[in-house]
N, C-alpha and C positions, 0 to 999 in steps of 0.2 A: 504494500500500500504506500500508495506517497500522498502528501499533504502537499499544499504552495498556494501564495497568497499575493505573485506578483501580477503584474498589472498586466495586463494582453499584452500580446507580441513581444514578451519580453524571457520564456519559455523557449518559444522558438530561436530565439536569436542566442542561447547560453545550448541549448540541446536538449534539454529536459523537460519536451512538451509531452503529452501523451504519447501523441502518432509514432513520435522514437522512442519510445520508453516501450511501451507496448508490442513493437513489432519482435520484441526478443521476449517479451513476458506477455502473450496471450489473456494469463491470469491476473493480471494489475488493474486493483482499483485504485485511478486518481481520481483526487479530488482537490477544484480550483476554485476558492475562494478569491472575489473581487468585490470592488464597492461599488457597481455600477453594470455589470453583464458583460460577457467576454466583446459585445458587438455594439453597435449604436452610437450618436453623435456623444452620450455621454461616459461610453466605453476610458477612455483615458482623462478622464479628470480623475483628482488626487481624492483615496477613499477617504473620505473624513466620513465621520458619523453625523456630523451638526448638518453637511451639507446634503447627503441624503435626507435626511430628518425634513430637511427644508425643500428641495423638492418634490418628495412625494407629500406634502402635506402635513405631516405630524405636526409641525409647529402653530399649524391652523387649528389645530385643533383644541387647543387649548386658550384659540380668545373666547374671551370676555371672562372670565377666571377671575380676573382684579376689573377696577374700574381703569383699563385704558384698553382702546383698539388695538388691533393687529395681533401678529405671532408672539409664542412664548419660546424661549432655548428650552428643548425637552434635553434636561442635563444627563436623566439613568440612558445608559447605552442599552436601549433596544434592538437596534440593530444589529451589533454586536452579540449581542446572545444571541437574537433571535436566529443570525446565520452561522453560530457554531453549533446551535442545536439542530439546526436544517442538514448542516453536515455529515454531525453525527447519526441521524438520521437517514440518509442516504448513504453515507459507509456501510453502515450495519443492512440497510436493505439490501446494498451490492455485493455486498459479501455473503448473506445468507442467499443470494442468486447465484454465487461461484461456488459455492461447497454442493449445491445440486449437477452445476452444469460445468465446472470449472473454467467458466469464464469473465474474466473481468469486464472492469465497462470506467468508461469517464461520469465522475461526479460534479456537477458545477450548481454553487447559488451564489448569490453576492449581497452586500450589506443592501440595497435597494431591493430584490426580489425577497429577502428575508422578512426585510420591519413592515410586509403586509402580513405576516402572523399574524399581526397587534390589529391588523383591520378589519373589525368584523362587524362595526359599528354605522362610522359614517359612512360610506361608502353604500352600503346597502341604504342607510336611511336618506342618502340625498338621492339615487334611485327610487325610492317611494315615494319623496313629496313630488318629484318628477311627473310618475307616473300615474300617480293617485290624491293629487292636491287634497281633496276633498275628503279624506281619509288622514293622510301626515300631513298636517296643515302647517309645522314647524318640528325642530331638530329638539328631542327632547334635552340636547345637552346646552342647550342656551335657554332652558329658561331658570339657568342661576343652581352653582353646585355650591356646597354639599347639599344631598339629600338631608333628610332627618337621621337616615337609616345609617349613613358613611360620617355622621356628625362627627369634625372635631373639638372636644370641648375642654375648657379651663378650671382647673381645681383652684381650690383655697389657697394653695400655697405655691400658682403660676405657675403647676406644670402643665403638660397638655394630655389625652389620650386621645384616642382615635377609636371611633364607635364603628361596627360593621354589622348591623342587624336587618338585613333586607330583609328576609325570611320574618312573613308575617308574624309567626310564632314566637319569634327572636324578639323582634321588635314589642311585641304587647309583653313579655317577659322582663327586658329592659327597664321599659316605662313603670312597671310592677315593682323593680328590684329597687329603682331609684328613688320611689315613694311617689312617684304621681299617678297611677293607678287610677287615683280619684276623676280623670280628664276624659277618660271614655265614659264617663255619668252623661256628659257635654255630647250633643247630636253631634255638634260639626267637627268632634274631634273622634267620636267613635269607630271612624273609619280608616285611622292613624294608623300607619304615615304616608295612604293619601289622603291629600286633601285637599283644600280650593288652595289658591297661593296665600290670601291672606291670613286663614289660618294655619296653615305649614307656617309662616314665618312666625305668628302670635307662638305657635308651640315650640317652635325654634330655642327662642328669649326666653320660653319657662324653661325648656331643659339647661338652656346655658347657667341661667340662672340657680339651679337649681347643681348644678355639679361646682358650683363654686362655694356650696354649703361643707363640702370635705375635702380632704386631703387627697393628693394621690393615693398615698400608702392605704389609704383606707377606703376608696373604691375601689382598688383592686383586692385587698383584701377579702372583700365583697361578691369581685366575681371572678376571683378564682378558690377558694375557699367555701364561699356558701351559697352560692346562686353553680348552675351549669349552662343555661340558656343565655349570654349576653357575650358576646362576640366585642373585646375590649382591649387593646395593648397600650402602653405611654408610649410615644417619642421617643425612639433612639438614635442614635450616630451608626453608623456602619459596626464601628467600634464596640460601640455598647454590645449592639447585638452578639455579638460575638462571643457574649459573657453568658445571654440569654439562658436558664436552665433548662428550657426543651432541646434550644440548639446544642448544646453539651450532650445531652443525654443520645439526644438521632447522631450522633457525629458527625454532624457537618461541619463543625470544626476540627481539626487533627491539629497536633503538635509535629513538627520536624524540627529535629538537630541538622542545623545548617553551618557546613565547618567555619564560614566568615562571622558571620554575627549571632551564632548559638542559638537556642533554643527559640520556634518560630512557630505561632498558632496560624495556621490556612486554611480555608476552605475547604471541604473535601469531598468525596464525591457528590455525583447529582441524584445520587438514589443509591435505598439500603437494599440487599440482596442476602436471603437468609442464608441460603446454602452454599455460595460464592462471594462475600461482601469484599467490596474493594477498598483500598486505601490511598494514601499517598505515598509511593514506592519509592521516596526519595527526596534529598533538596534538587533545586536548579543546577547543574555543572557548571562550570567557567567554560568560554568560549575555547572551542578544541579538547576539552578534556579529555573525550573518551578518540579522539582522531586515530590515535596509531590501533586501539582494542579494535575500530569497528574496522579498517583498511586489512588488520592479520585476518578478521574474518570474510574477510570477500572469496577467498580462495575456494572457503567452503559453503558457498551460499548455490544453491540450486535451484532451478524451478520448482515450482509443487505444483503444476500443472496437470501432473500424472496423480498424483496425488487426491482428487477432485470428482467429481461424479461426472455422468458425458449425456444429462436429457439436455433437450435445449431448450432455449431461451425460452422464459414464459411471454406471456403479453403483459405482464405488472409481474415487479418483484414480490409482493407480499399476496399474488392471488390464491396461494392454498393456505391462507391463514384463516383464520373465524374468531373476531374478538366479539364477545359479550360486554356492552357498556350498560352498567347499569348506575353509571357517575350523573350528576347532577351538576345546572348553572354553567360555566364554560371549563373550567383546565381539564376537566375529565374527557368529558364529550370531544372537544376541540381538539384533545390527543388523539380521541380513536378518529376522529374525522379526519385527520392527518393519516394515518394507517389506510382507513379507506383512499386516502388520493395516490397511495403505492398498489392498489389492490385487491385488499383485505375486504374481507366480508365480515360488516361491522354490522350485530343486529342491535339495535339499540331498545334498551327493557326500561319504559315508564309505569309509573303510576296509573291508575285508573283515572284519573284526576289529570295526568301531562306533571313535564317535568316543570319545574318552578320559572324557568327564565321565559317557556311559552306563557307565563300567568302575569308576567311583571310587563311595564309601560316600554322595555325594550325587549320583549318577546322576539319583534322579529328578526333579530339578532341568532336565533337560531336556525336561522336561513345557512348560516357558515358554520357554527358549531355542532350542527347534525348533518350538516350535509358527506353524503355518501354513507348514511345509514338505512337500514330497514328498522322502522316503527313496530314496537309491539308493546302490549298494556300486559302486566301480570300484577295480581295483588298476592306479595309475599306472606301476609300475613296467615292465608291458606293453606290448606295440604294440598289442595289440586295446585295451585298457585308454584309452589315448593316442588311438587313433581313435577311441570314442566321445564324450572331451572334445572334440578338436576339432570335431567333428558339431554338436555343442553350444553350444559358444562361437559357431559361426556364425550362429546364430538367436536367442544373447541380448543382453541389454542391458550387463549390469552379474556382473562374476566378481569374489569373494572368496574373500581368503586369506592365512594370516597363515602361511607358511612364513620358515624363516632364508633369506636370499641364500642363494644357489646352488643351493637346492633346487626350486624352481619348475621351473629350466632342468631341472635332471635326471630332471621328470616331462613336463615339452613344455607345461609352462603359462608359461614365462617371458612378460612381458610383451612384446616384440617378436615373441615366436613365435606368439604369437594373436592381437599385431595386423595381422600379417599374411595371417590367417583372416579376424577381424573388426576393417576401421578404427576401427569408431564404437564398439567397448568399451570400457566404463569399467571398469577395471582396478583395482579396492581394494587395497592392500596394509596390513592392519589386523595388524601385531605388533609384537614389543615396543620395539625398539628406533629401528625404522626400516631400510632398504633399503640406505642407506651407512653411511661413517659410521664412529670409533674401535670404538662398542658393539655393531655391526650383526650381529655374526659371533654374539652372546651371549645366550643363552636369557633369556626372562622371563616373568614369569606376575604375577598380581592384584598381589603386596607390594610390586612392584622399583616402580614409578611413584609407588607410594606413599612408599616410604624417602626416590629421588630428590626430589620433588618437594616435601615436607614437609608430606604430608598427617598420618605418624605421628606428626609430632612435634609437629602443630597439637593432635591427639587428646589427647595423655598429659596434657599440662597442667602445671602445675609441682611439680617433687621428686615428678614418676610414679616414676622410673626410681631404683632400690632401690642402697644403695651395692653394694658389688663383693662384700662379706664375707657380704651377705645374699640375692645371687640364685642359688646354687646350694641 
C-alpha cells in the first residue's frame, strides 16, 4: 500500500504515480490525497483547509450566528478528518477487494470532495425551498441558534455548560431536573421546546436565568450523579479534555515515552476492538531513522500477489456485505449510509413510530443519512419483534447501534446474545459515551463531544464569550 499527499502532476514527474508503481505490483493499493481533485481549474491551488472551507461554502454557513453579515472562519479542520476518514475508508474497502480477487486499485479523495460529509443539511434544504416554496418557506438554521434543546448556559460562578437535549424525553427531563417542571402547567409552553419564537425566547431567559441559581460543580453533580436523562458537559480546552474521566477510561488517550521530551499523552485510536484492540505502536522517529532497516529489507520484499484469491472484480467493493442499522439521528445511520455508497446492503430497522430525526423540524435531513438503505419497522420490545432480529443477524455481516448499556440486553440485541446466533458479527456500538465507563449510563447527542473535547472553544476565538451582565 502507498499513501501520498502531493499535488497533481507532481507523482509523475519524481516516478511514483500509480500507473508505475502498479505495473510491477498488480496488487497495490494507492491512495492520493489532495485538496482540490486530481483535475479541474482548481486542481493546483495550495490545499489549505480555510480555502476549501470557503469555497464550497462552509463558511456561509454559519452567518448570522452573531449580529454581523457574511462568512465565519470555520477554525475545527473538517476537512481534514473528514478526508483521512474517506481514506481510510477506501483503503480498507480496497483491500478487502484484493484479498478476494488479488487485485489492487487506485484510491483518490481530497480535502474538497471530503468536507461534503458534513453536508447533509443545507444543500438538500436550499433544494426544497427551490422546489417546494410553499412547503420550506425559509432555512431552519436562520431563524437564530441555539435551540432550547443545544442551550449554552451560565452558572453562578461564570462557568459555562452546554445543554444537548433534543430528544423530546431529554428535554421535558431536563426542564424537570432543573426545577421548572412547573412551565408545562402554561399552554404555550406545554409543547416545549417547540414553540412560537416569542415564547422559545421568554423560556430561553427562564432557563438562563435559572442555571445561574448554582454552581457548576453542583449541576453537574446533579446530572451525573442523580438524574440519567439530561444530556450536559462544561467547557473545555482541547486540553482539558484530555483529562476527561470517560476519555481515560475508552482510551482515547494513551501515554508514549518519547526519547526527546519523555513521557507524552496522544490520542489514540479511533475505535475500541474487543478481541484485536489497537494502540499507539510507538513515538514519531526522527527524519531517516529507520532508512538503512527498511533499504537491508528491500532484498526481501516480494509480491503477494500469489498470495491473494483470483474471482474478479465485483461491481462495489462492499457488495456481499449486509449491515443491520439499527442506530438513530445521524453518526450511526450516516456511517452505514457510507457502506451503502461502497455497496453494502444496508437494511435499516426503525421504530414503529420512525426514527427521531424523520420526527424533528430537520427530518428531511435524512434524505442523506438513510440514503442507500432499505426501511423496515420492528418493535423490539416483542418476541415476534426479537425473532425477526435474530433471523437476521444470522445472515449478516456487521449490526449497528448506538443504545445506552443495558438496553440492547432488554431488546435481545446485546452483544453476547447475537454472538451466539452469529460468531463472525461485527458488532458496532457507535454512542455517546461508550459501553463502560463513569459516563456510560449518560445520554449524549452532536454538542457533548464537542464541549468535552474543545472543539467549542477552538470555535469562539478570543473574548467570544460576553461578560455575565451582558448575556441574558
Amino acid at each position: 500500500m502507498v499513501i501520498e499527499s502531493f499535488r497533481p502532476g507532481t507523482t509523475q514527474r519524481l516516478g511514483i504515480d500509480y500507473e508505475t508503481l502498479s505495473a510491477d505490483r498488480p496488487d497495490l493499493v494507492y491512495c492520493s490525497l489532495t485538496g482540490w481533485g486530481p483535475k479541474g481549474p482548481y486542481a493546483h491551488y495550495k490545499p489549505y483547509e480555510g480555502a476549501v472551507a470557503a469555497k464550497v461554502g462552509r463558511m456561509m454557513v454559519f452567518s448570522g450566528q452573531s449580529n454581523r453579515e457574511g462568512p465565519y472562519y470555520a477554525a475545527v479542520q473538517t476537512a481534514t478528518h473528514a478526508a483521512n476518514m474517506g481514506a481510510v475508508r477506501g483503503i480498507i474497502a480496497a483491500l478487502h477487494v484484493r484479498d478476494k480477487t488479488g487485485q489492487g486499485q487506485k484510491v483518490e479523495t481530497s480535502l474538497m470532495q471530503a468536507i461534503n460529509l458534513y453536508e447533509f443539511i443545507d444543500l438538500v434544504f436550499w433544494q426544497m425551498m427551490v422546489r417546494f416554496p410553499d412547503v420550506f418557506t425559509e432555512h431552519p438554521w436562520l431563524r437564530g441558534y441555539p435551540t432550547l434543546a443545544y442551550l449554552p448556559v451560565r452558572t453562578k460562578d461564570g462557568q459555562w455548560i452546554q445543554m444537548a437535549n433534543t430528544v423530546q424525553r431529554l428535554f421535558v427531563a431536563m426542564i424537570h431536573d432543573i426545577g421548572l417542571g412547573h412551565i408545562f402547567e402554561e399552554a404555550r409552553f406545554e409543547k416545549a421546546p417547540v414553540l412560537l419564537p416569542d415564547d422559545r425566547e421568554e423560556l430561553r431567559v427562564i432557563m438562563l436565568e435559572r442555571f445561574q441559581e448554582k454552581t457548576l460543580d453542583e449541576w453537574m453533580d446533579l446530572f451525573i450523579n442523580k438524574t440519567r436523562d439530561v444530556a450536559a458537559e462544561p467547557y473545555r480546552t482541547a486540553e482539558e479534555g484530555m483529562t476527561h474521566s470517560q476519555i481515560l477510561h475508552n482510551g482515547h488517550v494513551q501515554d508514549v515515552q518519547d526519547p526527546r521530551v519523555g513521557m507524552m499523552r496522544q490520542l489514540g485510536p479511533i475505535s475500541l476492538m474487543s478481541d484485536t484492540p489497537g494502540k499507539i505502536q510507538g513515538p514519531a522517529p526522527d527524519p531517516g531513522q529507520h532508512t538503512q532497516e527498511v533499504l537491508d529489507g528491500l532484498s526481501n520484499a516480494q509480491s503477494k500477489t500469489n498470495g491473494y484469491g483470483s474471482a474478479e472484480l465485483p461491481r462495489f467493493p462492499l457488495e456481499d456485505v449486509t449491515v443491520l442499522d439499527l442506530a438513530t439521528v445521524i453518526a450511526g445511520p450516516l456511517g452505514c449510509s457510507l457502506l451503502g455508497e461502497m455497496g453494502a446492503r444496508v437494511i435499516r430497522i426503525e421504530t414503529p413510530e420512525g426514527d427521531l430525526l424523520r420526527r424533528m423540524s430537520m427530518g428531511v435531513t435524512a434524505n442523506k443519512t438513510m440514503a442507500a438503505s432499505e426501511g423496515m419497522c420492528l418493535d423490539l420490545s416483542t418476541t415476534e419483534g426479537q425473532k425477526i432480529i435474530h433471523e437476521l443477524v444470522a445472515k449478516a455481516d456487521i449490526l449497528v447501534h448506538n443504545m445506552r448499556p443495558g438496553a440492547p440486553e432488554r431488546v435481545g440485541i446485546g452483544y453476547d446474545q447475537l454472538r451466539e446466533i452469529n460468531p463472525k458479527l461485527v458488532y458496532v456500538y457507535a454512542g455517546g459515551y461508550g459501553p463502560t465507563g463513569p459516563h456510560s449510563h449518560r445520554p449524549s447527542m452532536h454538542p457533548i463531544p464537542g464541549a468535552v473535547c474543545g472543539g467549542v472553544v477552538t470555535q469562539m476565538g478570543a473574548g467570544a464569550i460576553p461578560p455575565a451582565d451582558q448575556y441574558l
